[in-house]
Backbone bond lengths (Angstrom), bond angles and torsions (degrees), N, CA, C in turn:
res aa  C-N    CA-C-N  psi(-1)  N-CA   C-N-CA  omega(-1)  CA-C   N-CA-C  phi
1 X - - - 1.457 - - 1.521 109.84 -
2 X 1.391 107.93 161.41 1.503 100.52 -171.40 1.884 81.79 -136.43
3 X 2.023 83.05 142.16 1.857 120.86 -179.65 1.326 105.64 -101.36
4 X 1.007 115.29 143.93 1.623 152.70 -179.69 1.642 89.03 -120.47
5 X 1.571 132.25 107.15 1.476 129.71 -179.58 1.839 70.78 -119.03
6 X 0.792 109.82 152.58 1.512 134.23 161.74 1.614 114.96 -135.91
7 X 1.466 103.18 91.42 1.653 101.19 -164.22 1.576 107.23 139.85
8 X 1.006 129.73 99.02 1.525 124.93 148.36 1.066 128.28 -127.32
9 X 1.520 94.94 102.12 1.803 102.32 -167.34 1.684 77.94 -132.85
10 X 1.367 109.78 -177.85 1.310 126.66 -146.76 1.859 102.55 -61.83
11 X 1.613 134.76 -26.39 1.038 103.97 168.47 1.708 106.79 -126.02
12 X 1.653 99.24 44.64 1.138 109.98 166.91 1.828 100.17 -75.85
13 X 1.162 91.85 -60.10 1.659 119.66 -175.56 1.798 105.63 -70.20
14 X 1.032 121.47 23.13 0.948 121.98 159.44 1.549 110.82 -117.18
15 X 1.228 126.67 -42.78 1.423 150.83 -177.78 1.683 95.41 -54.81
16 X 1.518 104.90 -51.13 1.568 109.79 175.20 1.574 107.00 -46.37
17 X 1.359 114.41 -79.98 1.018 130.98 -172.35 2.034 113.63 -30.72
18 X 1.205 107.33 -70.53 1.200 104.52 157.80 1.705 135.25 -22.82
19 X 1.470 102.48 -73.39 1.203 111.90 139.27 1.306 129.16 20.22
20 X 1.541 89.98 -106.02 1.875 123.50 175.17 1.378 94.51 -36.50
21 X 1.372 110.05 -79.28 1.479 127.59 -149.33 1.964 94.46 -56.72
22 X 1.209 118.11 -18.40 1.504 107.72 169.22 1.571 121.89 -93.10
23 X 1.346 102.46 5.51 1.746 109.52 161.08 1.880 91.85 93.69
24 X 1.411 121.94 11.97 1.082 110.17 149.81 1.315 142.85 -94.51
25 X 1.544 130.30 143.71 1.619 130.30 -175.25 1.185 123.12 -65.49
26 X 1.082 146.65 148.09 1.395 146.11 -152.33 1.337 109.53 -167.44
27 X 1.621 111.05 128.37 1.599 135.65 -172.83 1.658 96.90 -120.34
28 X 0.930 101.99 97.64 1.863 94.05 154.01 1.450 123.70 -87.43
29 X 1.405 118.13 153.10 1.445 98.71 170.82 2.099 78.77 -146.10
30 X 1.746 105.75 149.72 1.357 128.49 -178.08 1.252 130.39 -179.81
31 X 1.494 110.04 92.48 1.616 98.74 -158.11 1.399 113.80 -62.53
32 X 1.182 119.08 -27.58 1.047 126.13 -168.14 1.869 115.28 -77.68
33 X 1.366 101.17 -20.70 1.564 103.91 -158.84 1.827 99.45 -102.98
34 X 0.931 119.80 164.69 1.630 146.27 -175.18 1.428 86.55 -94.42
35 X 1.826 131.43 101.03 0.920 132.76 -162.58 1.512 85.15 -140.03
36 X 1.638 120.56 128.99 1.296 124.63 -175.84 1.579 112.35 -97.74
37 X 1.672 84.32 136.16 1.849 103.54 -160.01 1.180 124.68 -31.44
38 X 1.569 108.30 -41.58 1.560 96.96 172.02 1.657 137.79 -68.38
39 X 0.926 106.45 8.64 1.708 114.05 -167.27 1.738 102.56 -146.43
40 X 1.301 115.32 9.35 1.492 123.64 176.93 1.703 101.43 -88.58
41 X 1.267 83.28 140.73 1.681 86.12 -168.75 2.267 90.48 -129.14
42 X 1.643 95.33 120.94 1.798 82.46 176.12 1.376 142.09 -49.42
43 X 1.879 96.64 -21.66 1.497 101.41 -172.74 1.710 108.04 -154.59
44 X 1.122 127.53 169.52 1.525 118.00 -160.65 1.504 100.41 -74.55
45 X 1.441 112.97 -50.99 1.541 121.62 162.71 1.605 118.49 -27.30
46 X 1.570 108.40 -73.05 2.145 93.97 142.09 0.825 128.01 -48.18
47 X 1.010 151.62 -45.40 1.499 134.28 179.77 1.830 123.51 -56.82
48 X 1.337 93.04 -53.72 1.505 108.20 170.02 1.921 124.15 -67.11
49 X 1.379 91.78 -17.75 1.629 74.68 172.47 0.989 136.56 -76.27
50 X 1.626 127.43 134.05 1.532 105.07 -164.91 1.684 121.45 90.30
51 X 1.121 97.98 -33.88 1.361 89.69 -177.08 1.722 120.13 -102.38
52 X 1.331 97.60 145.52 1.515 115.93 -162.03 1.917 106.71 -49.32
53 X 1.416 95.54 -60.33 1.456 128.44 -160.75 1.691 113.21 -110.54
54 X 1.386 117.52 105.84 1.240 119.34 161.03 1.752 126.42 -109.88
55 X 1.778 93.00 135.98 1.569 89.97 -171.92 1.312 124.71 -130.70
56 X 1.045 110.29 115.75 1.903 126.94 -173.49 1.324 90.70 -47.99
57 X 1.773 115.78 97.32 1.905 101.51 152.81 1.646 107.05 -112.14
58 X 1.253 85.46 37.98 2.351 78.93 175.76 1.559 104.17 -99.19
59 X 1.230 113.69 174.59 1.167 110.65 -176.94 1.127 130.06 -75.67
60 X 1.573 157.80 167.58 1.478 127.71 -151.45 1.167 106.17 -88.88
61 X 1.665 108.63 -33.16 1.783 102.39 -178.79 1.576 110.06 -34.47
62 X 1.320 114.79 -50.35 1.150 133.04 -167.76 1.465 128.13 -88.85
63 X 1.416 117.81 28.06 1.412 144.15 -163.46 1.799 103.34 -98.04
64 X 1.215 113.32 -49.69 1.905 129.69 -153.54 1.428 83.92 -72.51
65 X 1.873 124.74 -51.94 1.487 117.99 -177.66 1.663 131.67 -65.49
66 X 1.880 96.64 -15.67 1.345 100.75 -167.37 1.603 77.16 -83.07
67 X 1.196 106.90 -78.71 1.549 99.37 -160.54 1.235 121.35 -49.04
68 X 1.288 159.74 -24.30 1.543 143.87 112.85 1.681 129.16 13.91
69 X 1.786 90.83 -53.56 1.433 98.20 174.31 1.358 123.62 -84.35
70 X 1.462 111.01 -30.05 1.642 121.05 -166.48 1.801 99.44 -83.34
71 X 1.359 115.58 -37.87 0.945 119.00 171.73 1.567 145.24 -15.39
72 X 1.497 106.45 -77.29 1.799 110.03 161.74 2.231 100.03 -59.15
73 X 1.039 118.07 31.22 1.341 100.35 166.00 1.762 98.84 -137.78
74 X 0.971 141.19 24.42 1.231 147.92 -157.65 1.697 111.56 -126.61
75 X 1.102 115.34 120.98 1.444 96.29 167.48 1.904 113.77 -150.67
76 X 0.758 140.08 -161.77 1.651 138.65 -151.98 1.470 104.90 -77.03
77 X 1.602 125.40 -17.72 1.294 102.24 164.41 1.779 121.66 -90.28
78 X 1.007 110.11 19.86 1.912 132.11 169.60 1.295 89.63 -91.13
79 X 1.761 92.07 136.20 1.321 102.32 173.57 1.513 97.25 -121.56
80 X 1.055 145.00 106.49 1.656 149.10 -169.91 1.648 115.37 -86.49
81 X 1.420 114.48 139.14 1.478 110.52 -158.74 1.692 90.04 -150.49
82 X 0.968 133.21 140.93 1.528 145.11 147.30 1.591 122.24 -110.01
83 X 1.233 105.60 135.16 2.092 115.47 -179.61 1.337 108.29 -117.45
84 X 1.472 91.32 42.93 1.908 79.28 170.23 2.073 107.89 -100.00
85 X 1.148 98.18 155.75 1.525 127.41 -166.32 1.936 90.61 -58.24
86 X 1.024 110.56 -37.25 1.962 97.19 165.51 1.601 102.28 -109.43
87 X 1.860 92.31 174.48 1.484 106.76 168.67 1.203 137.43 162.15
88 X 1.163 79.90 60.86 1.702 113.66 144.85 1.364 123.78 -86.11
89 X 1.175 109.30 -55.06 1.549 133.41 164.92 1.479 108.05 -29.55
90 X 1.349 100.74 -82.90 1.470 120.06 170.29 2.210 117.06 -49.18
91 X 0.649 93.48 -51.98 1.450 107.80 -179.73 1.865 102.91 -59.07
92 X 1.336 126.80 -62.31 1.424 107.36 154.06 1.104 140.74 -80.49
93 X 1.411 117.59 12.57 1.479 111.81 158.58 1.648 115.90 -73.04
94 X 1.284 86.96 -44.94 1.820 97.49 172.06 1.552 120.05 -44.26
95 X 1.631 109.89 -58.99 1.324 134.05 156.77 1.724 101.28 -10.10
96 X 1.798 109.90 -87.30 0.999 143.22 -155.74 1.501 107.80 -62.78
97 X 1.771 118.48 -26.53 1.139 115.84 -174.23 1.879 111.37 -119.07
98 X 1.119 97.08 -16.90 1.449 82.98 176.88 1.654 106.54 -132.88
99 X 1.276 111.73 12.98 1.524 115.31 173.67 0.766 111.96 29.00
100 X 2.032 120.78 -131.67 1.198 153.33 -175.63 1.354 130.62 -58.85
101 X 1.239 93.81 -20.22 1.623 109.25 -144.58 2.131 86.70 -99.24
102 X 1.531 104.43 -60.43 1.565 128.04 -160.76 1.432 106.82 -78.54
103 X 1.476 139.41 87.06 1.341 129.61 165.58 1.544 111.23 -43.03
104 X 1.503 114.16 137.19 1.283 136.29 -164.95 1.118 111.52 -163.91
105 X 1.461 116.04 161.78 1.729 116.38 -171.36 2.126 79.13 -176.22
106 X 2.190 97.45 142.60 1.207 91.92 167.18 1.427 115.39 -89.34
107 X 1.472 146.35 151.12 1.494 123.21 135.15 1.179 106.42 -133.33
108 X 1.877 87.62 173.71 1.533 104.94 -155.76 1.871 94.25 -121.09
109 X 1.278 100.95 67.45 1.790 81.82 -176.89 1.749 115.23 -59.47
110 X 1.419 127.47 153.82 1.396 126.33 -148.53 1.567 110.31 -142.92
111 X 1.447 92.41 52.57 1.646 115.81 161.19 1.738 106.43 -160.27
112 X 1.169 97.40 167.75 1.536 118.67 -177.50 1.542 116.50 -119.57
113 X 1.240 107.42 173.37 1.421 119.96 173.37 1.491 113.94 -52.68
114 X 1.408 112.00 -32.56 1.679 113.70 -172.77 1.772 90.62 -79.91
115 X 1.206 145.69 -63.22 1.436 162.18 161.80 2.071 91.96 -19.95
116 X 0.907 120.22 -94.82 1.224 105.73 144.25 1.442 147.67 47.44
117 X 1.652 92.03 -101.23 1.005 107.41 170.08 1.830 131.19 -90.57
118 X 1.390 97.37 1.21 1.258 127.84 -174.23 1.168 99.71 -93.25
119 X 0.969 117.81 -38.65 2.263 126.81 -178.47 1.781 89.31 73.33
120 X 1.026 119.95 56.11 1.355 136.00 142.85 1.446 114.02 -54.52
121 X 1.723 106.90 109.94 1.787 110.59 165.92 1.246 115.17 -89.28
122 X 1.181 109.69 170.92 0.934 170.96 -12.10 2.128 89.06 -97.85
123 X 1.415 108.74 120.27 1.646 110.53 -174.99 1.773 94.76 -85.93
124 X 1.667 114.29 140.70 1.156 123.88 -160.43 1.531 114.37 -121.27
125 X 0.914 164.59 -170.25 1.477 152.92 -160.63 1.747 113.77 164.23
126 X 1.606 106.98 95.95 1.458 78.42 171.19 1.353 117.44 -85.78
127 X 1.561 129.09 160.76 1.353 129.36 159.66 1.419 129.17 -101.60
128 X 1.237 146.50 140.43 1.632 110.18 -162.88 2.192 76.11 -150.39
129 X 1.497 86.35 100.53 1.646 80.74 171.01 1.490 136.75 -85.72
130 X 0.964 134.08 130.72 1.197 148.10 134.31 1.289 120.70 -2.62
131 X 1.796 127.81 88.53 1.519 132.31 -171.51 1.812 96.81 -42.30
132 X 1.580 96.83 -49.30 1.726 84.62 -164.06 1.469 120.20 -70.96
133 X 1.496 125.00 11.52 1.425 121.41 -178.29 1.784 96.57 -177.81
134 X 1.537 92.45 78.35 1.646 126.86 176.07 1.513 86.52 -63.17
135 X 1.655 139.84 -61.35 1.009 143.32 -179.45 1.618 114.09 -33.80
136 X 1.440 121.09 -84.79 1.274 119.90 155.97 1.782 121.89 6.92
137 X 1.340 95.01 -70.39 1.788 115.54 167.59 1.371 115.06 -15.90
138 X 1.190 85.41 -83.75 1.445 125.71 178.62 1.270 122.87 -45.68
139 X 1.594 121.99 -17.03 1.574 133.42 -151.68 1.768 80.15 -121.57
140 X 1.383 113.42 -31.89 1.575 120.47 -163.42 1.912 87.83 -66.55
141 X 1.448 105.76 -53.16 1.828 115.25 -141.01 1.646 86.92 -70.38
142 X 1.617 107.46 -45.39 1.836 106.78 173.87 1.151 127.23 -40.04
143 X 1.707 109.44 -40.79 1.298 109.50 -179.16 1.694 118.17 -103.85
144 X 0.405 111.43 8.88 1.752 111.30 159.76 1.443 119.09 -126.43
145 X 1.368 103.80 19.99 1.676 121.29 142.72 1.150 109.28 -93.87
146 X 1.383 128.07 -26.28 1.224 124.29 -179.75 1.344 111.12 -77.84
147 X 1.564 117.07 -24.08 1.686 123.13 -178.22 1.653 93.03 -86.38
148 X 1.517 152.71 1.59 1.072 144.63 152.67 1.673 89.63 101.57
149 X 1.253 109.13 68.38 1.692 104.01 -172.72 1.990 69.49 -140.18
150 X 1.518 103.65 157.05 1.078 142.34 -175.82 2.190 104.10 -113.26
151 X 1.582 122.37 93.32 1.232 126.10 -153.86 1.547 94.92 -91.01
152 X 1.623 91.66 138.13 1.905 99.96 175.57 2.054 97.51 -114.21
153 X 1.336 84.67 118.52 2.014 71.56 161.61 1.132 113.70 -106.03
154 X 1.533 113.37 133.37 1.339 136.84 162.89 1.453 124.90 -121.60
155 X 1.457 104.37 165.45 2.097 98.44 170.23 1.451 79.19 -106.22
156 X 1.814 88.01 159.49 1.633 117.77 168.62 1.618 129.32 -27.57
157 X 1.223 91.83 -38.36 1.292 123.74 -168.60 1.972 117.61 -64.56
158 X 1.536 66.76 -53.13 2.119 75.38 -166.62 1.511 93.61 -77.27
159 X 1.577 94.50 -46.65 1.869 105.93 -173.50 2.221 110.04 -31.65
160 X 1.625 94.33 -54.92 1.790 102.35 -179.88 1.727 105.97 -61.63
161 X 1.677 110.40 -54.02 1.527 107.78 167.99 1.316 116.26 -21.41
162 X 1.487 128.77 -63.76 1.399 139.62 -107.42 1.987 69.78 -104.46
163 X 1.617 105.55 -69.26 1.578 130.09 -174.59 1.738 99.93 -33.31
164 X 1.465 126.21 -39.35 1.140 126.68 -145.79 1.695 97.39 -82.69
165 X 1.461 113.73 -42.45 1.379 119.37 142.01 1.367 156.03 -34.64
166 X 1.235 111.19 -39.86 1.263 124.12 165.99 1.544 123.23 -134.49
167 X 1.487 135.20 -42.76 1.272 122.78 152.81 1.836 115.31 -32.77
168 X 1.690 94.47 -87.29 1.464 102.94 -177.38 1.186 116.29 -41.32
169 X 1.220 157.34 -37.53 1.554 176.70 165.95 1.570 104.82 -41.26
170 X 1.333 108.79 -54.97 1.577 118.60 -176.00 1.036 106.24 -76.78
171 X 1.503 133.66 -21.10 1.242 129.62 -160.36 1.825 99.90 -107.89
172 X 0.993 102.09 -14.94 1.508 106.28 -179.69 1.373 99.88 -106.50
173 X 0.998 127.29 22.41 1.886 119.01 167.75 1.195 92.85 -133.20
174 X 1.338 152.22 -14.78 1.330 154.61 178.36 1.602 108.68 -80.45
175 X 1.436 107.15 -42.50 1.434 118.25 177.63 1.596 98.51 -57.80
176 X 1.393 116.51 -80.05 1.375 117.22 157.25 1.168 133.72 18.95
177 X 1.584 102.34 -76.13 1.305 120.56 -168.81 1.474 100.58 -76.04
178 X 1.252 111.05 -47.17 1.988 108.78 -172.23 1.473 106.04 -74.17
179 X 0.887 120.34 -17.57 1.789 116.75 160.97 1.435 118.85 -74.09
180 X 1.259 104.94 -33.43 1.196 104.10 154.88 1.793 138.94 -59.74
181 X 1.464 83.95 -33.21 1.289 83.92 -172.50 1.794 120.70 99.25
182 X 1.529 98.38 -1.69 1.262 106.11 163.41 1.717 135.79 -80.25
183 X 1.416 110.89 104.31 1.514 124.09 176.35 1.505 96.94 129.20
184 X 1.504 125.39 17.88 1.631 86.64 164.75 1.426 111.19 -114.85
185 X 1.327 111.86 21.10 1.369 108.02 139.69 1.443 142.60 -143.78
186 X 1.626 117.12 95.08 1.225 129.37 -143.97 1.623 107.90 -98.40
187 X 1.306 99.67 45.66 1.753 99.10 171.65 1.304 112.61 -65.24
188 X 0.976 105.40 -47.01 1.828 107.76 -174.54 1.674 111.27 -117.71
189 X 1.076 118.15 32.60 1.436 118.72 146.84 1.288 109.57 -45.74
190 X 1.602 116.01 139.32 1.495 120.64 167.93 1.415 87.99 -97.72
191 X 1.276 96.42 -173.50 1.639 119.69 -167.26 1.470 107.86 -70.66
192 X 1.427 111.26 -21.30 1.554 119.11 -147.62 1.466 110.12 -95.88
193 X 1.591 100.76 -5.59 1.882 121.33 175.87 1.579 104.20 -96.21
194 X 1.614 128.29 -4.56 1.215 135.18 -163.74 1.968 102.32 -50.82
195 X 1.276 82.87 -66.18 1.894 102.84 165.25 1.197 100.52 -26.35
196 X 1.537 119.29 -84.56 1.534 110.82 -171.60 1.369 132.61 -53.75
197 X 1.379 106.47 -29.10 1.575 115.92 159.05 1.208 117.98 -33.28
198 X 1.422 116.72 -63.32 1.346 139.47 -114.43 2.003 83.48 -113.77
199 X 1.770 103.50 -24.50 1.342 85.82 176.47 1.281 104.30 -110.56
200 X 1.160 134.38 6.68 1.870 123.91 152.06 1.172 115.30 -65.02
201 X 1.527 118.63 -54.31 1.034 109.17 160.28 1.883 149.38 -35.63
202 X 1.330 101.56 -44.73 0.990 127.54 149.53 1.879 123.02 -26.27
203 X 1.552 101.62 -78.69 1.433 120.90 159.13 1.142 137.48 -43.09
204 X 1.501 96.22 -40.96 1.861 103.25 -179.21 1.258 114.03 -75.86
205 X 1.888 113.29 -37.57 1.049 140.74 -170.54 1.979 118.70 -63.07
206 X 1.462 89.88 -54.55 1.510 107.70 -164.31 1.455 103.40 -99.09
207 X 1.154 126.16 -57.41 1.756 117.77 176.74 1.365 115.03 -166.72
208 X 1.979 97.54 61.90 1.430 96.89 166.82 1.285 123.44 -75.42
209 X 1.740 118.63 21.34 1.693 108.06 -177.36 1.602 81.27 -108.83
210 X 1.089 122.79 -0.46 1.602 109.85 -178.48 1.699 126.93 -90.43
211 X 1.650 99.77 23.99 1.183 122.02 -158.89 1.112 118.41 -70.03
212 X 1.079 124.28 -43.27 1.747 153.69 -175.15 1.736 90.85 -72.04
213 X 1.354 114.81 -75.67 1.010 110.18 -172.95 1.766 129.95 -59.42
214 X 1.131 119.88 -18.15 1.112 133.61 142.70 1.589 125.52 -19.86
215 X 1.003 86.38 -75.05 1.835 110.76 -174.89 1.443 115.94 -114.06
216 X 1.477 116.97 22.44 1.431 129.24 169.51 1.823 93.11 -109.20
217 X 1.315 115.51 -67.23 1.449 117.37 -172.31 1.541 114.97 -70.12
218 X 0.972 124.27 -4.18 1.376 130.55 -174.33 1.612 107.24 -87.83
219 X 1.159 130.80 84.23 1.466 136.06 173.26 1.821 107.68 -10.95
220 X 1.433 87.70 -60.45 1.793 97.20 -163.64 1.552 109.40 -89.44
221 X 1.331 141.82 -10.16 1.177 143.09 -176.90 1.643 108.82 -45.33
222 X 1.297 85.11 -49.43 1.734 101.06 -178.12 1.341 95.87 -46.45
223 X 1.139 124.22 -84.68 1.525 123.30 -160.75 2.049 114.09 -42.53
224 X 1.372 93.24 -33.46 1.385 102.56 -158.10 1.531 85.93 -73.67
225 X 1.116 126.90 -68.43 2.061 116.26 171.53 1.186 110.55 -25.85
226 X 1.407 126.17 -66.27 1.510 123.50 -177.90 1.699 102.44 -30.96
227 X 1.287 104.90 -79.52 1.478 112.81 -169.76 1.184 98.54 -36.77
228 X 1.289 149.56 -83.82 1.619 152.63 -130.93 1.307 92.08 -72.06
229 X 1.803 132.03 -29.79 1.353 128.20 -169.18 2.037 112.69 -71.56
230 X 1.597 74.48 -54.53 1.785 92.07 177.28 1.840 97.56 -55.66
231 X 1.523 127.81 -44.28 1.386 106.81 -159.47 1.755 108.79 -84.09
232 X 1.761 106.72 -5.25 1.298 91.99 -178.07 1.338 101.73 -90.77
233 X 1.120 127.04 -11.52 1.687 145.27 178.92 1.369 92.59 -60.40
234 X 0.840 131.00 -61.73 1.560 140.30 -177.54 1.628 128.43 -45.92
235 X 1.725 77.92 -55.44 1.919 88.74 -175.95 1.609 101.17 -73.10
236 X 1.999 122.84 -35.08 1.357 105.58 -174.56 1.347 107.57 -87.60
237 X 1.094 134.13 28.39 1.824 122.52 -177.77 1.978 73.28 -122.32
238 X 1.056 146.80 -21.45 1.434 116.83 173.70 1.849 109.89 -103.90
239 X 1.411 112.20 7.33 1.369 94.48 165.78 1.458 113.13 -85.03
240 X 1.429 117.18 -32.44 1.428 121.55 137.94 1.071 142.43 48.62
241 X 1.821 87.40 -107.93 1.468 139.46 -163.74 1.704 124.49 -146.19
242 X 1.367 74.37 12.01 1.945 78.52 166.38 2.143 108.48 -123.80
243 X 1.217 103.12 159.60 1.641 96.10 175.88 2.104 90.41 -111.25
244 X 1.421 100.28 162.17 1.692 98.62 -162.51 1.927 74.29 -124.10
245 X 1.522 127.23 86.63 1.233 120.00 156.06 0.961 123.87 -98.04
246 X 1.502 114.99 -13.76 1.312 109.25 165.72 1.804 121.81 -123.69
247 X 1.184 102.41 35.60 1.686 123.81 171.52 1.861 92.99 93.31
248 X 1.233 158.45 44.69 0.625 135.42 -164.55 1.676 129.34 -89.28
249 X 1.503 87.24 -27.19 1.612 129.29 158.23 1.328 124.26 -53.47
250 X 1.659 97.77 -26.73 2.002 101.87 -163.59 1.683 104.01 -48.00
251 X 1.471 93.78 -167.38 1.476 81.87 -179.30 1.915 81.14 -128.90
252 X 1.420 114.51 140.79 1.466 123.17 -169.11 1.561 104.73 -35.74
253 X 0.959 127.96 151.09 1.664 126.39 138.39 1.659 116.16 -73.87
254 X 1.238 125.00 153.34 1.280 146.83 154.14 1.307 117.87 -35.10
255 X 1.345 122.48 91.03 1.472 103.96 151.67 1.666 143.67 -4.11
């Protein structure tokens, strides 16, 4: 099958790569990006001709203009897909721009280039279909089973909920921490900071410029910071002013 990637930014060019290595053809087109000659395509209209599958890898701010442009070149045998980290956002722009006419489906595949390159299992993918082209879906979940990804279906909706929790969350305590200045020197890390290691790393690695957008496009992020702010507000005004004689301080166990 032959890709239409519109976007090569760090897991644009990973998505490529994959790709290739699965015996599929690949057109990039990015004015902005260092896109190598053989798979550079001059204009989205090149990129898209011919090809089966087109995929939004720019950033979302920058989604409403691509598809605007790619648009008058698109028609029902394009199957249209976006991998950005929200999507809702993404999911009605698509709606709004290629309706009825443009098969489309959102996903959120849920590793990076650092994940990747690590050969991290089990690779995860959400899919979140599109009432008007259930088909689309379906063509999405096939093929990134075929890239050895394990498919979650969700709507837009729960998918940002779910993200606003734990994506946005990680990414806003990681920020934190590297402003702080916490982890660049891990002589005496105990074991029990491994996690946090392992998720700065993570961030810095895979899409710490995607930070803003993270927790800017994410409807619920907002709320979900509040909460973690108010509960750490909480726990340090009673380490304080509270005494822990009878564990009161602990931190819960797990169900």
């Amino acid at each position: 099958m032959t890709f239409a990637l519109l976007g090569h930014g760090r897991f644009g060019q990973a998505l490529a790569e994959m790709l290739v290595q699965a015996g599929h053809t690949v057109r990039i087109h990015d004015p902005g990006g260092n896109v190598p000659e053989a798979f550079a395509a001059a204009s989205p209209a090149q990129a898209v001709e011919g090809a089966q599958w087109v995929v939004l890898a720019m950033p979302v701010p920058a989604m409403r203009a691509a598809l605007l442009e790619v648009r008058p070149h698109l028609d029902s045998r394009h199957t249209v897909i976006d991998v950005g980290s929200v999507k809702m956002h993404p999911c009605t722009l698509m709606e709004d721009v290629l309706a009825a006419e443009i098969p489309h489906a959102g996903t959120h595949p849920l590793f990076g280039p650092l994940s990747l390159a690590r050969g991290e299992r089990p690779l995860r993918t959400v899919v979140c279909a599109s009432v008007l082209h259930p088909q689309a879906a379906q063509r999405a979940r096939a093929l990134f089973s075929s890239l050895g990804c394990e498919v979650i279906d969700q709507d837009p909706i729960a998918h940002d909920r779910a993200m606003a929790g734990t994506h946005a969350l990680a990414f806003f305590i990681a920020k934190g921490l590297v402003d702080m200045g916490v982890g660049e020197d891990l002589t005496l890390a105990p074991p029990s900071f491994q996690g946090l290691k392992n998720m700065l790393a993570a961030v810095r690695g895979d899409a710490g410029h995607l930070f803003a957008a993270i927790q800017q496009e994410n409807p619920y992020a907002c709320e979900a910071r509040a909460r973690l702010i108010e509960a750490l507000g909480t726990i340090h005004r009673k380490l304080l002013t509270e005494a822990d004689d009878e564990g009161s301080l602990s931190i819960s166990g797990l169900p």
